[in-house]
Backbone as CSV, one residue per row, in Angstrom:
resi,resn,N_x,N_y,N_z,CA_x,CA_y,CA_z,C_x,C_y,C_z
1,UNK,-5.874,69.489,-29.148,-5.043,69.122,-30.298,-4.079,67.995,-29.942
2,UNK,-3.792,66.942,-31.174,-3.091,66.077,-30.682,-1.756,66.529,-30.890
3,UNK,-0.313,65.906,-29.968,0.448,66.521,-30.433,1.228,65.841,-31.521
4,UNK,2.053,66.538,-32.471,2.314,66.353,-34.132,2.737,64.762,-34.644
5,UNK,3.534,64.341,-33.297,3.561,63.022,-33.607,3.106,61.764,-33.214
6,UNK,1.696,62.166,-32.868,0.808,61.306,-31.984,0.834,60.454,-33.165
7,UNK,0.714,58.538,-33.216,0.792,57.842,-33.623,1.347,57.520,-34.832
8,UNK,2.550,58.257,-35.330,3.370,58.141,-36.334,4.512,57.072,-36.313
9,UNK,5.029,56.808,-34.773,5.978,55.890,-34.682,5.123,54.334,-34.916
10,UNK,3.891,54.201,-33.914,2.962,53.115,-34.238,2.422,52.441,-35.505
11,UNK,2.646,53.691,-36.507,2.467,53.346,-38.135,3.219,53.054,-38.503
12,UNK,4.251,53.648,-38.509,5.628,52.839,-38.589,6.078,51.414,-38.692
13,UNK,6.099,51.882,-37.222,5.933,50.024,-36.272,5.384,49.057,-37.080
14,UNK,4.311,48.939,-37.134,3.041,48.827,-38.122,3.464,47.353,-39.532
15,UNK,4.041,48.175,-39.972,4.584,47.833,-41.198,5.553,46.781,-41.068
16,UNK,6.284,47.477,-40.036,7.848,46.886,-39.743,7.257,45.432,-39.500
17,UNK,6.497,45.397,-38.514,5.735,44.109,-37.634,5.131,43.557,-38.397
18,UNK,4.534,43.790,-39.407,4.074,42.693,-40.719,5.284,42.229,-41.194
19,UNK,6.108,42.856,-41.567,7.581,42.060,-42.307,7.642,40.926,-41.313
20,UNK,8.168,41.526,-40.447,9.042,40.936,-39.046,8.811,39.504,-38.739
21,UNK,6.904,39.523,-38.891,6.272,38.525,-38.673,5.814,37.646,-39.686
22,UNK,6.392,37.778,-40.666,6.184,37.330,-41.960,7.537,35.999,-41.928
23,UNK,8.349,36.759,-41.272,9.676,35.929,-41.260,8.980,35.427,-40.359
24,UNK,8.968,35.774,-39.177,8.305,35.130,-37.870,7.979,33.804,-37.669
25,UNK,7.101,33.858,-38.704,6.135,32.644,-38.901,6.992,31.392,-40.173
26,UNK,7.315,32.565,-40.987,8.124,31.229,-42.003,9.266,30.132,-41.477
27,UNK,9.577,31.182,-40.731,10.983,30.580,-39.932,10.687,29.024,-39.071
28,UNK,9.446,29.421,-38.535,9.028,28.797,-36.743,9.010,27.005,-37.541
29,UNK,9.814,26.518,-36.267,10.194,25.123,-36.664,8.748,24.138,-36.064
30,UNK,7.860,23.740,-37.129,7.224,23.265,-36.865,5.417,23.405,-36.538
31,UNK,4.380,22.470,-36.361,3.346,23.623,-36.525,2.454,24.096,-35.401
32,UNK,3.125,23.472,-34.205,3.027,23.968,-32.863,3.522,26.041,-32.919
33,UNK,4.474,25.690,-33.074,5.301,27.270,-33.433,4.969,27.557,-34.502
34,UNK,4.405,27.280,-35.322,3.561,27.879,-36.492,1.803,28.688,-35.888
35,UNK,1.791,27.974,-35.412,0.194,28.347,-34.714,-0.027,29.083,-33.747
36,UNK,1.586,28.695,-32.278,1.459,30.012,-31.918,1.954,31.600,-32.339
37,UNK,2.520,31.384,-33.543,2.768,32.442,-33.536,2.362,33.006,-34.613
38,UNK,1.461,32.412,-35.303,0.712,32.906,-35.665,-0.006,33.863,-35.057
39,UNK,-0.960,33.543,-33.534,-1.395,34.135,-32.492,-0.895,35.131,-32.428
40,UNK,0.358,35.349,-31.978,1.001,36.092,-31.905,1.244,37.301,-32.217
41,UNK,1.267,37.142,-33.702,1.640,38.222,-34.666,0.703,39.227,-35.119
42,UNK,-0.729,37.998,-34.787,-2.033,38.892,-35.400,-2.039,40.004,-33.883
43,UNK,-1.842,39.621,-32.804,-1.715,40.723,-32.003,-0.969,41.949,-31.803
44,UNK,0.406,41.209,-32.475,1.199,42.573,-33.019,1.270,43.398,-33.953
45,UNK,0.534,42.349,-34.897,0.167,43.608,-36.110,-1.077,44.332,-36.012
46,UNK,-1.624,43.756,-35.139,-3.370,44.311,-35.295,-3.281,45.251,-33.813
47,UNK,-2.423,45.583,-33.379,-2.186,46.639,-31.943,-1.171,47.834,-33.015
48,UNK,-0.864,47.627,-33.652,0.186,48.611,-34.602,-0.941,48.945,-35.009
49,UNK,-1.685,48.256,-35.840,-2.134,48.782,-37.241,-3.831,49.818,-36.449
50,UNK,-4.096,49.276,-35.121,-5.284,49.779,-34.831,-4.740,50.996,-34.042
51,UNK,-3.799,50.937,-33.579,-2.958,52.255,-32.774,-3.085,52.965,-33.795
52,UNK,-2.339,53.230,-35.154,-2.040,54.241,-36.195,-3.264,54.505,-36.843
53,UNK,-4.152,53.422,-36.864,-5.607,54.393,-37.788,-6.037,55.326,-36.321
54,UNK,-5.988,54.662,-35.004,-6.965,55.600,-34.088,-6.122,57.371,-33.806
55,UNK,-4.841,56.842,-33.632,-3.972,58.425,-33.173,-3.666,58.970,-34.608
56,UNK,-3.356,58.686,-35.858,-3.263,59.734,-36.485,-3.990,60.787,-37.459
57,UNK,-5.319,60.502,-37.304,-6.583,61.294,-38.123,-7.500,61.684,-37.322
58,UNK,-8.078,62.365,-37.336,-8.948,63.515,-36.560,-10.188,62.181,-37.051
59,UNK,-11.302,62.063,-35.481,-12.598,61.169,-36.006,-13.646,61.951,-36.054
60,UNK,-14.600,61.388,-36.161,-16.390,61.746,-35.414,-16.070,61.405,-33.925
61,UNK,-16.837,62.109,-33.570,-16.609,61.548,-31.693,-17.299,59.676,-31.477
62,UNK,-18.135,59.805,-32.524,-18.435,58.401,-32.599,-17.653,57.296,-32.947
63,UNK,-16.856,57.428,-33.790,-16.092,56.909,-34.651,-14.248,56.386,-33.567
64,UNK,-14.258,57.724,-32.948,-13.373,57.959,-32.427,-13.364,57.188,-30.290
65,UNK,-14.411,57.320,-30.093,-14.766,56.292,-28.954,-14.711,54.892,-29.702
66,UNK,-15.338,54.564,-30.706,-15.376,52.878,-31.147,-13.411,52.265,-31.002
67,UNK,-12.962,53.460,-32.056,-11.721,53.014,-32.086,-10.793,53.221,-30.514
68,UNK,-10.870,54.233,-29.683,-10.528,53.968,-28.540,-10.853,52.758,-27.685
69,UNK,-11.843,52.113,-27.688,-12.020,50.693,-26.806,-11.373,49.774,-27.891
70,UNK,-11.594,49.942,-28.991,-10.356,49.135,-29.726,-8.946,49.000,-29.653
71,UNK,-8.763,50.624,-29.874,-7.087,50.746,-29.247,-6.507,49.962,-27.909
72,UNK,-7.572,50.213,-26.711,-7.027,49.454,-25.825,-7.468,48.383,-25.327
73,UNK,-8.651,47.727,-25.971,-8.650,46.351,-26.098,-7.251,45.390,-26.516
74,UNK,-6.978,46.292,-27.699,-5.772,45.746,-28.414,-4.471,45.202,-27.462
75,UNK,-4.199,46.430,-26.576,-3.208,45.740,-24.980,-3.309,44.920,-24.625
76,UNK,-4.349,44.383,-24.180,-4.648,42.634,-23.788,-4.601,41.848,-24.674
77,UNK,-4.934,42.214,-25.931,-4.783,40.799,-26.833,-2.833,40.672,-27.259
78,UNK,-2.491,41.871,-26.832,-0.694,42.317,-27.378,-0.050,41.259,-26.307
79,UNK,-0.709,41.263,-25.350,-0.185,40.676,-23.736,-0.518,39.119,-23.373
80,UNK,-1.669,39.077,-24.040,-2.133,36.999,-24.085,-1.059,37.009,-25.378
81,UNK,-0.956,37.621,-26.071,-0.675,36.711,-27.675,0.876,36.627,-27.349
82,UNK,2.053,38.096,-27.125,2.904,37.751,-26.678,3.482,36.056,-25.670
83,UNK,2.493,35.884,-24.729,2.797,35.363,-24.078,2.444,33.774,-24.319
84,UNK,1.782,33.442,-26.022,1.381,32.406,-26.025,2.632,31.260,-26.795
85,UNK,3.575,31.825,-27.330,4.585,31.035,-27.724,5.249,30.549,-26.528
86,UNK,5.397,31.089,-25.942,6.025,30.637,-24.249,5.434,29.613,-23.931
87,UNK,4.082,29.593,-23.611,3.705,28.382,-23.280,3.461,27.526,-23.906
88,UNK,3.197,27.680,-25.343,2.942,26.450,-26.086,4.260,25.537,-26.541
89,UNK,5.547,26.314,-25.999,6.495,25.937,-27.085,7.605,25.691,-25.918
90,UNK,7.981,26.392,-24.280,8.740,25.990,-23.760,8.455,25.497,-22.268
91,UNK,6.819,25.931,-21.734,6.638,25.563,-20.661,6.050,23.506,-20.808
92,UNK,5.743,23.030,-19.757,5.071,21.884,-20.213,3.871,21.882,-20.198
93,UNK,3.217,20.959,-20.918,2.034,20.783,-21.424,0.450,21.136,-20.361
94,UNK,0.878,20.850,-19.002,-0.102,21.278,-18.025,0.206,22.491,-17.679
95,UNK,1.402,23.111,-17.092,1.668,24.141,-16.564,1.435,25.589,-18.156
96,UNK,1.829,25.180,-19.005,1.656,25.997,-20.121,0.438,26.256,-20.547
97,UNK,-0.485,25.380,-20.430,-1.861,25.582,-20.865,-2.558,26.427,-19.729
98,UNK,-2.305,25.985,-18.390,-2.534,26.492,-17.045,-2.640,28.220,-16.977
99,UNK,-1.070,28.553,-17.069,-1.256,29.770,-17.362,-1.356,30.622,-18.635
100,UNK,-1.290,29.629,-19.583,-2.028,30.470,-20.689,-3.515,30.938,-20.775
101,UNK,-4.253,29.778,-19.959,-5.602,29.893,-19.609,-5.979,31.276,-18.878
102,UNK,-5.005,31.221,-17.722,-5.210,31.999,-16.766,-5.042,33.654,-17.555
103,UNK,-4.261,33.686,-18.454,-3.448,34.982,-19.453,-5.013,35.399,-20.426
104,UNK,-5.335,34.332,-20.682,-5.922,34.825,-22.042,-7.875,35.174,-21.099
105,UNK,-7.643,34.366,-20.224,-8.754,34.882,-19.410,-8.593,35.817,-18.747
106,UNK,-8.172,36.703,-18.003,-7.478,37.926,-17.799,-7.637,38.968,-19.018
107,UNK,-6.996,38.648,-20.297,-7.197,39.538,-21.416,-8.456,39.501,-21.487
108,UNK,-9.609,38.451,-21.771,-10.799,38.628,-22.043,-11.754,39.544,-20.922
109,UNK,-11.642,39.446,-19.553,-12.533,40.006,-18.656,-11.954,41.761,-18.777
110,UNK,-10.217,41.955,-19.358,-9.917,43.578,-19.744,-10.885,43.881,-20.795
111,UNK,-10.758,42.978,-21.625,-11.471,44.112,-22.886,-12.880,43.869,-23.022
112,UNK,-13.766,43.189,-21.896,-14.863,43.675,-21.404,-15.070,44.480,-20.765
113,UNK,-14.036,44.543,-19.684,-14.111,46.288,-18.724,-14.071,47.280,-20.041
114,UNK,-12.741,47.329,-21.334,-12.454,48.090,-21.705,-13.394,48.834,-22.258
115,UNK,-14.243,47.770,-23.279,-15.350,47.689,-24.267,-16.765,48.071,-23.670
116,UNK,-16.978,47.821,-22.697,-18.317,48.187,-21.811,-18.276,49.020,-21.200
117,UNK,-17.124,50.187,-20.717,-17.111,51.308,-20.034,-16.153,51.981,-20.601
118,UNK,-16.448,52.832,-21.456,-15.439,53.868,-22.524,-14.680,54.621,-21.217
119,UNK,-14.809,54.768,-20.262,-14.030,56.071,-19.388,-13.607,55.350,-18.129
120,UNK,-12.933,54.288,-18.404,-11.919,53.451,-17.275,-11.094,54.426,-17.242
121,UNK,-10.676,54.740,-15.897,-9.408,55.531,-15.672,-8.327,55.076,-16.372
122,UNK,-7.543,56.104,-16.576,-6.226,55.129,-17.328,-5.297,54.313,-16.074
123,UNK,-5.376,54.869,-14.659,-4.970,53.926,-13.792,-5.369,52.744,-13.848
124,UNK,-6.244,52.433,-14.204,-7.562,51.218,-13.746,-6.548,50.506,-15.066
125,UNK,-6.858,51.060,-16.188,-6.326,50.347,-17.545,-4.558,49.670,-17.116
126,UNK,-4.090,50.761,-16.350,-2.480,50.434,-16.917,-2.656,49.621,-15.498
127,UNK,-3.197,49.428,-14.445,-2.892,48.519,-13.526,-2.963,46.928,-13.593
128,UNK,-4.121,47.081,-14.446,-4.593,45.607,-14.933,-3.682,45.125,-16.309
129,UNK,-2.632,46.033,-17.272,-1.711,45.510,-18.270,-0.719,45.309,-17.163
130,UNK,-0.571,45.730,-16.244,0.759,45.240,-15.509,0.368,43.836,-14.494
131,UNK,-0.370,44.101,-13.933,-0.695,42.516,-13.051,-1.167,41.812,-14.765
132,UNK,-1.383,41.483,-15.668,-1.656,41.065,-16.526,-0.334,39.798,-17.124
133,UNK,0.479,41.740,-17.139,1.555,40.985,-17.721,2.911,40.421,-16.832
134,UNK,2.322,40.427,-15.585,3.745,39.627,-14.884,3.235,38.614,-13.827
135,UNK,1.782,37.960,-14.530,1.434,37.300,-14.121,1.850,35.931,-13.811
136,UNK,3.119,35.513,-14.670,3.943,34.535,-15.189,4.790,34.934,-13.970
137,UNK,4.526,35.486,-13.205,6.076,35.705,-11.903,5.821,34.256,-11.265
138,UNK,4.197,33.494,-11.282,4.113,33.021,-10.397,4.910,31.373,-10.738
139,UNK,5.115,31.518,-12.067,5.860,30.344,-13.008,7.223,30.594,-12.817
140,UNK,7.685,31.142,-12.959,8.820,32.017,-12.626,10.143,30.624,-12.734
141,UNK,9.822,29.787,-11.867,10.594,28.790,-11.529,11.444,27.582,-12.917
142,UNK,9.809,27.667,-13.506,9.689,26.639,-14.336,10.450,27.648,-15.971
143,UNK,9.488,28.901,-15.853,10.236,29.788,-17.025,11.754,29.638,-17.360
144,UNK,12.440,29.923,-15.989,13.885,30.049,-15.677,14.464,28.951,-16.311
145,UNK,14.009,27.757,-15.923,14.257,26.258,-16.211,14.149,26.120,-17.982
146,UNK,13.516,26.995,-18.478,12.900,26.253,-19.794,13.603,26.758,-20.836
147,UNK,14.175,28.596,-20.188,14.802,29.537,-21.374,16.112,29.520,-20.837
148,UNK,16.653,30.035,-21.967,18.487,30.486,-21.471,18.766,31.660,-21.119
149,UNK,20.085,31.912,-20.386,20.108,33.500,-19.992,19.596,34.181,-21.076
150,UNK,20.011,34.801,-22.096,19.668,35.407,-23.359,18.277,35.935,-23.368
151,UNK,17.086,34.400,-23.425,15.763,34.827,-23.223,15.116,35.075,-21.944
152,UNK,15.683,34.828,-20.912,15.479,35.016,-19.618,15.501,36.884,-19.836
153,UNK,16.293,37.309,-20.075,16.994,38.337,-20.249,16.246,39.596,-21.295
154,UNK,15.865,38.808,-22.196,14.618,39.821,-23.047,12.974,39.793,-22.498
155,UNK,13.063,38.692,-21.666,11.584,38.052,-21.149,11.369,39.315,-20.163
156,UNK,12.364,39.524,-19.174,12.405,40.799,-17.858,12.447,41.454,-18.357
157,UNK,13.502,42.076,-19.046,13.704,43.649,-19.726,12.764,44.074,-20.302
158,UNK,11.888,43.515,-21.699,10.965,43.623,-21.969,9.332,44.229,-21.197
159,UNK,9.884,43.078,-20.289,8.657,43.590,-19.373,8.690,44.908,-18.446
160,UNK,9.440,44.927,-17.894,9.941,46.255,-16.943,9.930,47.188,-17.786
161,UNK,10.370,47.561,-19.096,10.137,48.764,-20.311,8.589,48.663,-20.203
162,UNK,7.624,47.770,-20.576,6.313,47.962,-20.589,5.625,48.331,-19.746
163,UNK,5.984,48.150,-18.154,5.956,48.296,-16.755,6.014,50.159,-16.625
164,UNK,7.415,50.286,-17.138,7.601,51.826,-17.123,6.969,52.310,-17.755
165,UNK,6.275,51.773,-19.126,5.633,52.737,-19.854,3.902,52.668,-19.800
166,UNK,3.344,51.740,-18.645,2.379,52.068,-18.037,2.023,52.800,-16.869
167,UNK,3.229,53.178,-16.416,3.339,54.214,-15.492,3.178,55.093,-15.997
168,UNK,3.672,55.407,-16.729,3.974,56.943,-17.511,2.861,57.269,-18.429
169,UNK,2.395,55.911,-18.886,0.720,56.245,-19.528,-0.373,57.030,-18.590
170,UNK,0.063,56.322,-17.103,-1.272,56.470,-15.754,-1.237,57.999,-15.321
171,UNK,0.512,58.420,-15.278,0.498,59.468,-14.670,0.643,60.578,-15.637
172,UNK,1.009,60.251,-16.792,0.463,61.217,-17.966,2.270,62.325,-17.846
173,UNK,3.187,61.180,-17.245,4.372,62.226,-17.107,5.712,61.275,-17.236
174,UNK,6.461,61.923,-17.864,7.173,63.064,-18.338,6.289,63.431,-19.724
175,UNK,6.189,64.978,-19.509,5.096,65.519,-21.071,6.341,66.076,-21.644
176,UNK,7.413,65.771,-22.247,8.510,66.553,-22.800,8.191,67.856,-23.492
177,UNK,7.405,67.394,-24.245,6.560,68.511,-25.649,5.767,68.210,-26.077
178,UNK,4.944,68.457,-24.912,2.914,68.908,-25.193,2.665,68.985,-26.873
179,UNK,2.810,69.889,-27.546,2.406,70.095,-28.689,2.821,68.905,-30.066
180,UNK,4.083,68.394,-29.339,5.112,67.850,-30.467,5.004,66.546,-30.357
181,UNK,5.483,66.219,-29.138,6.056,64.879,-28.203,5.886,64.854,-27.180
182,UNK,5.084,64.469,-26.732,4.235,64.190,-24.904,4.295,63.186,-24.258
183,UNK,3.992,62.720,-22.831,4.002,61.781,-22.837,3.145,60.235,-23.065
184,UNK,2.497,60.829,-24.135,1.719,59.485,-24.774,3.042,59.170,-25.740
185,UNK,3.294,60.048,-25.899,4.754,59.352,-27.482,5.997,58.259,-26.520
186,UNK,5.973,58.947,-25.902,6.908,58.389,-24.815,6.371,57.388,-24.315
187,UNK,5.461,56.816,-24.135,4.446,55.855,-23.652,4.606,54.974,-24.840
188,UNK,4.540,55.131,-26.282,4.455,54.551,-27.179,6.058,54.257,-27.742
189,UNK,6.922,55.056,-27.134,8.115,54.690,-27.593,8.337,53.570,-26.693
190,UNK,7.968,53.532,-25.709,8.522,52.287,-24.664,7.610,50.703,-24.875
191,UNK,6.553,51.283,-25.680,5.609,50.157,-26.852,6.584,49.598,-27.557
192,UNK,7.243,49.749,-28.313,7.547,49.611,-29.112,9.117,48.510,-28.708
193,UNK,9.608,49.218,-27.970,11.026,48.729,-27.556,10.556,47.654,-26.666
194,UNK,9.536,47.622,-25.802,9.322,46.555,-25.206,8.718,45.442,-25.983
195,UNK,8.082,45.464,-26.705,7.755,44.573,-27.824,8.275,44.301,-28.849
196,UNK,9.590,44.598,-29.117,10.778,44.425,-29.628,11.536,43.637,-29.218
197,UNK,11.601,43.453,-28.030,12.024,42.843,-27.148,11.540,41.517,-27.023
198,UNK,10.439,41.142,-26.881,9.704,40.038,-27.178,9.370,39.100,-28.179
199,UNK,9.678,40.064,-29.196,9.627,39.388,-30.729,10.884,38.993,-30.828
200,UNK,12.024,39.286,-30.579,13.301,38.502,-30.552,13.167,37.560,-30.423
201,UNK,12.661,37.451,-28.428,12.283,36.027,-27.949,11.598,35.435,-28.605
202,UNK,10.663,36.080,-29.232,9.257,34.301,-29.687,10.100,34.157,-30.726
203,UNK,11.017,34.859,-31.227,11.684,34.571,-32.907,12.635,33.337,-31.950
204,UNK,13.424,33.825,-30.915,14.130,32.574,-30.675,13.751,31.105,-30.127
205,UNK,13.149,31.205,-29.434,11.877,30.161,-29.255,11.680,29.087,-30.379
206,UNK,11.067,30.223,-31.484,10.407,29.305,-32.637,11.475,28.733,-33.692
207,UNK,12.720,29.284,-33.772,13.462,29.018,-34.859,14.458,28.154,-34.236
């Protein structure tokens, strides 16, 4: 049994992240920042919206494997797309494309593991969203240079919340309340705040 509030906050979310990104995009000065974040958004709304159809209705077991390699396909595209306003909009033109290349190729070879082998450990899964997503350490220099404390500041935090909450996906702990609130909710609450976190940034970025 799932427990009661398995993917209710993600539906939520969901919604919120269509608004959010509605501004998102109207706002973004220009059509560089129009385009990436466009990118962007379809990853954040389409990781909400595929999270809440897969966790909150009972499937076919058929039905219910399709949407699981979906669900976590969706992580990698949450993790290139996040990361594509950054480069299109504050790194420079070689170094930004460089590791965007390197990001979005990374996402693509995950959600072939994901998609071609339904029963990746969830270690295997959450090891590869974390080298995934702090793959940009190796820019690090140039990042620092490009953002202000502020986004420097949501860029880490952000990440380290997502960091923690692939830990806690792998090891399946803290389970607060098995029946109620487990630690997949908790996993998904730290979804949420960490990608909250990020949408600030690409909002500040673009506007």
């Amino acid at each position: 049994m799932k427990p009661l509030a398995r993917g209710h906050l993600h539906q939520a979310t969901f919604f919120i992240a269509l608004c959010a990104c509605t501004i998102l995009i109207f706002y973004s000065n220009g059509a560089r920042a129009i385009c990436a974040n466009i990118i962007y958004s379809f990853s954040l709304i389409g990781l909400y919206g595929i999270s809440a159809l897969y966790h909150t209705r009972m499937w076919s077991r058929q039905k219910y494997l399709l949407l699981r390699r979906i669900d976590h396909a969706a992580i990698f595209l949450l993790i290139a797309g996040t990361a594509t306003p950054i480069c299109l909009l504050k790194l420079t033109n070689t170094s930004g494309l460089h590791l965007l290349s390197i990001i979005w190729l990374v996402a693509v070879i995950g959600i072939f593991i994901t998609t071609r082998w339904s029963h990746v450990p969830k270690w295997t899964r959450s090891l590869l969203y974390v080298v995934m997503g702090w793959i940009g350490i190796f820019y690090y220099p140039e990042i620092k240079a490009s953002l202000d404390t502020t986004n420097i500041q949501l860029l880490i935090i952000g990440g380290i919340v997502y960091t923690l909450g692939a830990i806690i996906y792998a090891f399946k702990w803290p389970d607060p309340f098995p029946s109620v609130f487990g630690y997949h909710e908790v996993f998904h609450v730290l979804v949420v705040v960490g990608s909250g976190l990020h949408f600030f940034l690409n909002y500040n970025l673009a506007t």
